[in-house]
Every structure is written in structure tokens, then in C-alpha cells.
CHARMM-style PDB file with segment names, atoms N, HN, CA, C and O in Angstrom:
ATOM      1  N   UNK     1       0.833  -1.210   0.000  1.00  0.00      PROA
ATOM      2  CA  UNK     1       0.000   0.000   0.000  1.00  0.00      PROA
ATOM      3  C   UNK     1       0.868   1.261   0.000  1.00  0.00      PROA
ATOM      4  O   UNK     1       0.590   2.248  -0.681  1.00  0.00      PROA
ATOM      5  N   UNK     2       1.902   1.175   0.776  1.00  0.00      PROA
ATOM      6  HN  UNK     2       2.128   0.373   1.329  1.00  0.00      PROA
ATOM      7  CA  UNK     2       3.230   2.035   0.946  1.00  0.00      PROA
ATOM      8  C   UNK     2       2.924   3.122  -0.852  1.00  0.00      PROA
ATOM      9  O   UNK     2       2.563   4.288  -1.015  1.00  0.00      PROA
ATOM     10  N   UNK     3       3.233   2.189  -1.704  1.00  0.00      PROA
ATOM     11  HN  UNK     3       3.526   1.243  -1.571  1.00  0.00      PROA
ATOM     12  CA  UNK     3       4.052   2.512  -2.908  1.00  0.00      PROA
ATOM     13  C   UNK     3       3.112   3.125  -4.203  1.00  0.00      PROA
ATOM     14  O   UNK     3       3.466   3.572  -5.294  1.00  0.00      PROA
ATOM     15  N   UNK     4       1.415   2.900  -3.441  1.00  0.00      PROA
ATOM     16  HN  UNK     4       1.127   2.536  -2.555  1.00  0.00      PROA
ATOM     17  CA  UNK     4       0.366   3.597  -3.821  1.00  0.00      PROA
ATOM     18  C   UNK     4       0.113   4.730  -3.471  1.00  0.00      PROA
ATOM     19  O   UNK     4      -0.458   5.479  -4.263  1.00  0.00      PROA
ATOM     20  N   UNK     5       0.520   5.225  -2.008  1.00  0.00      PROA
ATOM     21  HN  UNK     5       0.984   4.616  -1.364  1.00  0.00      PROA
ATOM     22  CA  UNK     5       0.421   6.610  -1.492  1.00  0.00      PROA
ATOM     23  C   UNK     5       1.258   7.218  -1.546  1.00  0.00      PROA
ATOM     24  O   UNK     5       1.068   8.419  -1.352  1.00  0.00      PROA
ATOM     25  N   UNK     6       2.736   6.714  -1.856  1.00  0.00      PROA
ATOM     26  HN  UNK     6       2.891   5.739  -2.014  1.00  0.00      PROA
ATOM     27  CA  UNK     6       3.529   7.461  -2.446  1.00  0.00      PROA
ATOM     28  C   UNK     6       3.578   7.982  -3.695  1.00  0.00      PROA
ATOM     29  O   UNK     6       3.926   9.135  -3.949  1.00  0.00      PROA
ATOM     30  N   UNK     7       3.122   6.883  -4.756  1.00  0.00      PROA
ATOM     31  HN  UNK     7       2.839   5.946  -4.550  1.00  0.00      PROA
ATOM     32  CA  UNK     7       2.405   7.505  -5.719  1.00  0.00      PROA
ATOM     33  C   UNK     7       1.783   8.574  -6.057  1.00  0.00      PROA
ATOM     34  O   UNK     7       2.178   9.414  -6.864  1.00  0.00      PROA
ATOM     35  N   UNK     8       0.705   8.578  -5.400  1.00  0.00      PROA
ATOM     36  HN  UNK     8       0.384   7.895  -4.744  1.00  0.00      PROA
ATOM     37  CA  UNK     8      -0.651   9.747  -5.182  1.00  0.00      PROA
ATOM     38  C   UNK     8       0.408  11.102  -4.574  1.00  0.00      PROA
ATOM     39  O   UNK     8       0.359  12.076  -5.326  1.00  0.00      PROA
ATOM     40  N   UNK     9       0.947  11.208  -3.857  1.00  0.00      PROA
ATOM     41  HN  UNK     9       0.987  10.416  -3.246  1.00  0.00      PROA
ATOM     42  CA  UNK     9       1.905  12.217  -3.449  1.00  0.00      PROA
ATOM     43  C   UNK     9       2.809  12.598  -4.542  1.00  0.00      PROA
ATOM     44  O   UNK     9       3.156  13.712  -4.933  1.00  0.00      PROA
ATOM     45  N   UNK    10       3.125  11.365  -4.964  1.00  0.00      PROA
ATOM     46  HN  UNK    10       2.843  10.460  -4.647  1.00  0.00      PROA
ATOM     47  CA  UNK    10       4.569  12.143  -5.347  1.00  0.00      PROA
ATOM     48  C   UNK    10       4.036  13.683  -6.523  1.00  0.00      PROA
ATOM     49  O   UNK    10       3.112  13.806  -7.327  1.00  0.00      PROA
ATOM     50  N   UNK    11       5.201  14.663  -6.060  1.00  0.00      PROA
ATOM     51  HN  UNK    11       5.952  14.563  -5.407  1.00  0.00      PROA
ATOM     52  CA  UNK    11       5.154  15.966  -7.009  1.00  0.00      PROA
ATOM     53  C   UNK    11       4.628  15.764  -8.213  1.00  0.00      PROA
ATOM     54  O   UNK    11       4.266  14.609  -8.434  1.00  0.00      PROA
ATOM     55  N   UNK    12       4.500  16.446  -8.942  1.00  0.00      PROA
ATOM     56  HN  UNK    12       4.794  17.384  -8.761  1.00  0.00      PROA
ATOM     57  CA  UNK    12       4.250  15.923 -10.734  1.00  0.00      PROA
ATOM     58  C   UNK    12       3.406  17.060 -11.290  1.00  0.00      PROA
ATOM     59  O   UNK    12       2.216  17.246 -11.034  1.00  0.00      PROA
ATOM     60  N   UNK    13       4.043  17.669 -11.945  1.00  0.00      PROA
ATOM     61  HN  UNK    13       5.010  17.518 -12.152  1.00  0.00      PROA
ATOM     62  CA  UNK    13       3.389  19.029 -13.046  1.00  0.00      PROA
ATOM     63  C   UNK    13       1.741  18.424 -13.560  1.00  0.00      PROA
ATOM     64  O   UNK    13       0.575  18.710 -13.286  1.00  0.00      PROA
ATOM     65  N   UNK    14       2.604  17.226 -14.643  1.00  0.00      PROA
ATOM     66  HN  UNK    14       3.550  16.993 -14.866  1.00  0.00      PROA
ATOM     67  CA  UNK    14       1.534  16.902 -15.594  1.00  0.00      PROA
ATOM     68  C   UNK    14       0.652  15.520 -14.887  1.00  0.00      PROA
ATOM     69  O   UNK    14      -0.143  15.081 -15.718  1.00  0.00      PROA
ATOM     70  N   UNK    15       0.626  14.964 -13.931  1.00  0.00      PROA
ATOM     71  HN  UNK    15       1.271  15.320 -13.255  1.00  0.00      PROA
ATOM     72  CA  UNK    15      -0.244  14.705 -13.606  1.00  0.00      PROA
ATOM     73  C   UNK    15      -1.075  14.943 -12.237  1.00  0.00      PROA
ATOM     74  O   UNK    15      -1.910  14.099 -11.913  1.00  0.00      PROA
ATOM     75  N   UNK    16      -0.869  16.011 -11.483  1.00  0.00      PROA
ATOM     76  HN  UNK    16      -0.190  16.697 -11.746  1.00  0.00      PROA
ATOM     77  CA  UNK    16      -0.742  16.458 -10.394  1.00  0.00      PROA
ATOM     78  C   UNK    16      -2.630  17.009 -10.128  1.00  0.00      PROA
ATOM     79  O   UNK    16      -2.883  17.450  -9.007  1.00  0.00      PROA
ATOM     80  N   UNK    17      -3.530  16.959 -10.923  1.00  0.00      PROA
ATOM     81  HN  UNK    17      -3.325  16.601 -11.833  1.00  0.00      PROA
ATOM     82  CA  UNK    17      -4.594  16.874 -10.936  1.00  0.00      PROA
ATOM     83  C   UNK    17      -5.323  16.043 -11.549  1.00  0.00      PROA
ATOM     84  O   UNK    17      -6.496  16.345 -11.768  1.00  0.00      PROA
ATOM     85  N   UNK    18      -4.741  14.646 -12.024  1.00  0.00      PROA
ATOM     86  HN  UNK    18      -3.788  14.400 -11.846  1.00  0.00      PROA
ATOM     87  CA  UNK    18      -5.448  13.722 -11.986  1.00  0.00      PROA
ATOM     88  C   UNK    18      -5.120  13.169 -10.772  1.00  0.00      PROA
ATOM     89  O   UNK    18      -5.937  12.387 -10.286  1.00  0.00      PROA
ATOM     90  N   UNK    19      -3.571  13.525  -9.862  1.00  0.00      PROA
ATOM     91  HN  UNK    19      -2.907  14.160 -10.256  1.00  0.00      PROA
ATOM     92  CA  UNK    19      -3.549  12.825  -8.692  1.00  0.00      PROA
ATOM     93  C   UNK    19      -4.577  12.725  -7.482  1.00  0.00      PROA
ATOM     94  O   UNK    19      -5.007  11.858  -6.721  1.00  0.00      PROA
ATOM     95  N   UNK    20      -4.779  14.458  -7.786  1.00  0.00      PROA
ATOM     96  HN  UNK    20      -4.430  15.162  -8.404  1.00  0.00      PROA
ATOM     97  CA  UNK    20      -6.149  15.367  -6.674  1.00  0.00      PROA
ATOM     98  C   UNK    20      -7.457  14.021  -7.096  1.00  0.00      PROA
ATOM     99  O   UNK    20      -8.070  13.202  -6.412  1.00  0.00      PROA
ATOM    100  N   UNK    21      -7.441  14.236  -8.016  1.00  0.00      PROA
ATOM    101  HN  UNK    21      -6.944  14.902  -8.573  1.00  0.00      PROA
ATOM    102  CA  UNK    21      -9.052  13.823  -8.633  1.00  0.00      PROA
ATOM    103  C   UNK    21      -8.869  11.855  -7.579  1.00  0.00      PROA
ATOM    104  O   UNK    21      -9.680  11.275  -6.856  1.00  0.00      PROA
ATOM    105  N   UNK    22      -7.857  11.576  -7.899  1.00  0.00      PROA
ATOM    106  HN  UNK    22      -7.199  12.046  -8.486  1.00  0.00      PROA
ATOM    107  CA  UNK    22      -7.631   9.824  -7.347  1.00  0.00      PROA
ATOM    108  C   UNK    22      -7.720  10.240  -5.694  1.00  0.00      PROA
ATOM    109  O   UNK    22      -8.635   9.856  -4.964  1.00  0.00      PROA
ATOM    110  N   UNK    23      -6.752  10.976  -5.315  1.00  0.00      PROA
ATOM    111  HN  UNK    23      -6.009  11.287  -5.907  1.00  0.00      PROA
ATOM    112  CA  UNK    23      -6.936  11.090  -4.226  1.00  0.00      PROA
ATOM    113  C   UNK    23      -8.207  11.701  -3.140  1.00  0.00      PROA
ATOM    114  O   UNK    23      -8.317  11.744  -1.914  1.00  0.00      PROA
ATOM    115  N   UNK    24      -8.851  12.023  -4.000  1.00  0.00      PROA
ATOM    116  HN  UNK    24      -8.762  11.989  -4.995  1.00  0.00      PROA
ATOM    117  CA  UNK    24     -10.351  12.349  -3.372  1.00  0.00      PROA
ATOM    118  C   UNK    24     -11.508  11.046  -3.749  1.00  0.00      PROA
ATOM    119  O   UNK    24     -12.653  10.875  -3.332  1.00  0.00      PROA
ATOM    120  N   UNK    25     -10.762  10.321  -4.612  1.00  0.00      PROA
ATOM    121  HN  UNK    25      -9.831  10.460  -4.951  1.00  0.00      PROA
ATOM    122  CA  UNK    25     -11.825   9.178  -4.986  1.00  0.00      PROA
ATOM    123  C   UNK    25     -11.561   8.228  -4.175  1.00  0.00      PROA
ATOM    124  O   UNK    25     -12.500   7.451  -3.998  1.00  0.00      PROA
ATOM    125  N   UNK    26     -10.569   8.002  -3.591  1.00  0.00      PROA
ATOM    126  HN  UNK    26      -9.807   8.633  -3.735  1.00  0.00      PROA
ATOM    127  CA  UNK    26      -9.682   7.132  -2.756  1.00  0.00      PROA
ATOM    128  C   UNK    26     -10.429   7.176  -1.544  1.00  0.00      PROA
ATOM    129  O   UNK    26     -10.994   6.317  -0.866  1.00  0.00      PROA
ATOM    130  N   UNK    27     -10.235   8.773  -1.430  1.00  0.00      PROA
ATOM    131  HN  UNK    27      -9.776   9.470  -1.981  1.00  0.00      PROA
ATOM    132  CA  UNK    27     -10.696   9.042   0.219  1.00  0.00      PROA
ATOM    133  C   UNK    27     -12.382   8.819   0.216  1.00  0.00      PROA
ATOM    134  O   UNK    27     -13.013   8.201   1.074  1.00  0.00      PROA
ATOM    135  N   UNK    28     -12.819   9.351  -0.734  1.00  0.00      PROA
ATOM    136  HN  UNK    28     -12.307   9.853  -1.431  1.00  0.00      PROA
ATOM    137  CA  UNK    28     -14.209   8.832  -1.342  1.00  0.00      PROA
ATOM    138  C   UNK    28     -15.150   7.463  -0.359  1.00  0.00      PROA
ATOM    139  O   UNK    28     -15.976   7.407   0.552  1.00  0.00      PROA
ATOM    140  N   UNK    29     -14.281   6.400  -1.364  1.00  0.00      PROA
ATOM    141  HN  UNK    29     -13.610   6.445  -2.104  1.00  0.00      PROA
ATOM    142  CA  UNK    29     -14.205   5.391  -1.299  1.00  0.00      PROA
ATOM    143  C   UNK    29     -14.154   4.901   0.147  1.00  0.00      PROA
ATOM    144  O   UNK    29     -15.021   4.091   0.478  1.00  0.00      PROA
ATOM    145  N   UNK    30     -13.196   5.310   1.106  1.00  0.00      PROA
ATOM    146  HN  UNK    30     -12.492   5.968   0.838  1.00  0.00      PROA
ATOM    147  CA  UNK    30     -12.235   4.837   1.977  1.00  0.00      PROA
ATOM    148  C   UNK    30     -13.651   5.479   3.090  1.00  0.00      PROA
ATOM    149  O   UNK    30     -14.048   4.683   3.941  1.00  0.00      PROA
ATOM    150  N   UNK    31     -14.161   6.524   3.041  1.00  0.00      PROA
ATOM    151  HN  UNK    31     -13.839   7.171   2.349  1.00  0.00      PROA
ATOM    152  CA  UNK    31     -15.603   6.985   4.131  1.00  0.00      PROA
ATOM    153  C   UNK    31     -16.302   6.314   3.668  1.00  0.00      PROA
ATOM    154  O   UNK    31     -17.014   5.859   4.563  1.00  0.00      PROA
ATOM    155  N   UNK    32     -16.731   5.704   2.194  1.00  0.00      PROA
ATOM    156  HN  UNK    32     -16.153   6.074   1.467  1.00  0.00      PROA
ATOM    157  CA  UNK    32     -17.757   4.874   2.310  1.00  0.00      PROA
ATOM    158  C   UNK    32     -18.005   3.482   2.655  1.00  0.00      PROA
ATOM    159  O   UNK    32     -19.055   2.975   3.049  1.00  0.00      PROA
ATOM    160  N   UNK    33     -16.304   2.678   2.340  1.00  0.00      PROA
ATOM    161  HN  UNK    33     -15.450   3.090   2.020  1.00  0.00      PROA
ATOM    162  CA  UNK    33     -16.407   1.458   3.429  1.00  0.00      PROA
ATOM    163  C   UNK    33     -16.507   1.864   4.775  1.00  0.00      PROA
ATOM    164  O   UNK    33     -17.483   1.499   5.431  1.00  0.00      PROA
ATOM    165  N   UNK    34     -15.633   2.567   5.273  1.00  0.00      PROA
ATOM    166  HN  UNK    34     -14.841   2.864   4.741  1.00  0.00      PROA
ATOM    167  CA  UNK    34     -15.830   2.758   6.958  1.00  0.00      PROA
ATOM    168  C   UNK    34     -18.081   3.066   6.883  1.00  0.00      PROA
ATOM    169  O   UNK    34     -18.943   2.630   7.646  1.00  0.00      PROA
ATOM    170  N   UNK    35     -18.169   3.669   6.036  1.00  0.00      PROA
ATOM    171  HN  UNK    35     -17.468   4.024   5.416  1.00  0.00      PROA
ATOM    172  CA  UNK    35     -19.617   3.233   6.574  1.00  0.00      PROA
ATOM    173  C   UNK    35     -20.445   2.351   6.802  1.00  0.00      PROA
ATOM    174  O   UNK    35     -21.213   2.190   7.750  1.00  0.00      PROA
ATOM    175  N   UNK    36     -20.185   1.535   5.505  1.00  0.00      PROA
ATOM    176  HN  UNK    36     -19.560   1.667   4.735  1.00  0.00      PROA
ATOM    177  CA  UNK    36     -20.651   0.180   5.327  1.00  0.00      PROA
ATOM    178  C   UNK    36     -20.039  -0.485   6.491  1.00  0.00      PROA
ATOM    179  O   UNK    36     -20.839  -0.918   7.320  1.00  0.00      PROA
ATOM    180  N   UNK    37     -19.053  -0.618   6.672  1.00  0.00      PROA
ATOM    181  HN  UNK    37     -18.403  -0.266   5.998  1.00  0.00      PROA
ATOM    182  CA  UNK    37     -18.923  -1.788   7.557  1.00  0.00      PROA
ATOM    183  C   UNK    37     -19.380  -1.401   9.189  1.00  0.00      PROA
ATOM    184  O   UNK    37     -19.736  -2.282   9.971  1.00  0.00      PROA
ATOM    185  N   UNK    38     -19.317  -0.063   9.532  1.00  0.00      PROA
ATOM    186  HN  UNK    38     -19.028   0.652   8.896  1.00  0.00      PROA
ATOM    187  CA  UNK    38     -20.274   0.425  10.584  1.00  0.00      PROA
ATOM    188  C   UNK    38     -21.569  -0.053  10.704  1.00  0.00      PROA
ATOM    189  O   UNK    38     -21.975  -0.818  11.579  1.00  0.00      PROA
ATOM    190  N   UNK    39     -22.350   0.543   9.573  1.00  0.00      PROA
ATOM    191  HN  UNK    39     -22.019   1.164   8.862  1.00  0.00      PROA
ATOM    192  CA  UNK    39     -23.630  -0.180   9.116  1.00  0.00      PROA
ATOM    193  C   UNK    39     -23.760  -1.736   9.778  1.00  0.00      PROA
ATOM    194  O   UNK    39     -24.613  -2.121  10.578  1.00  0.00      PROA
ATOM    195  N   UNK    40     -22.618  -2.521   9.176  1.00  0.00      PROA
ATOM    196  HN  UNK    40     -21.925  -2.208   8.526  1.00  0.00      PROA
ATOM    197  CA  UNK    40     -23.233  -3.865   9.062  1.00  0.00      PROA
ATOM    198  C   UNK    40     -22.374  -4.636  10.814  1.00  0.00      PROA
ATOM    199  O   UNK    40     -22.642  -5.783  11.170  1.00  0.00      PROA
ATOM    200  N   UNK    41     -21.378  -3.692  11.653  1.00  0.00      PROA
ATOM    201  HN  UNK    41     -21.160  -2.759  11.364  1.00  0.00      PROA
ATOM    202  CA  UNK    41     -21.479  -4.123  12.286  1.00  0.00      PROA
ATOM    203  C   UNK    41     -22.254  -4.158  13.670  1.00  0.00      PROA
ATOM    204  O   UNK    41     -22.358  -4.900  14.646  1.00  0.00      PROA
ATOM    205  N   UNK    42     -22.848  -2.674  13.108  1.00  0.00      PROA
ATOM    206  HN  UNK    42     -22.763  -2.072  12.315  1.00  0.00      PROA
ATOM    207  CA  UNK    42     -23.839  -2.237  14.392  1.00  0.00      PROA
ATOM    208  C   UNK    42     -25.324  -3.170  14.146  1.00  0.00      PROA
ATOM    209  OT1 UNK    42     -26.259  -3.064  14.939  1.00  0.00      PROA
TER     210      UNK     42
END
């Protein structure tokens, strides 16, 4: 996982807003399992 978030970080001119765009889909993503699995363990 390390070498994925370094990814998403690393600097970068030309792709540095598709990084934004992943990294908000990521985080996206990442509140909507923590919900689901809230959901299903409550």
C-alpha cells in the first residue's frame, strides 16, 4: 500500500490533478467502506 500513497503524493506538473481527482476518490471510497462496515457491524 506504501508505494500507492507514495504515488498519489509524489510531485508531478503533468499529472498532479489527476492525482487530486484519485486522491479524493480514494478518500471517497475509503468513508464509504468505513460506513458500510459500521452499518453492518452495528
Amino acid at each position: 500500500m506504501d508505494y500507492y500513497i507514495t504515488f498519489l503524493f509524489k510531485p508531478s506538473n503533468l499529472n498532479s490533478r489527476k492525482e487530486q481527482r484519485t486522491k479524493r476518490s480514494v478518500q471517497a471510497e475509503a468513508n464509504w467502506l468505513s460506513k458500510a462496515v459500521h452499518n453492518v457491524s452495528s
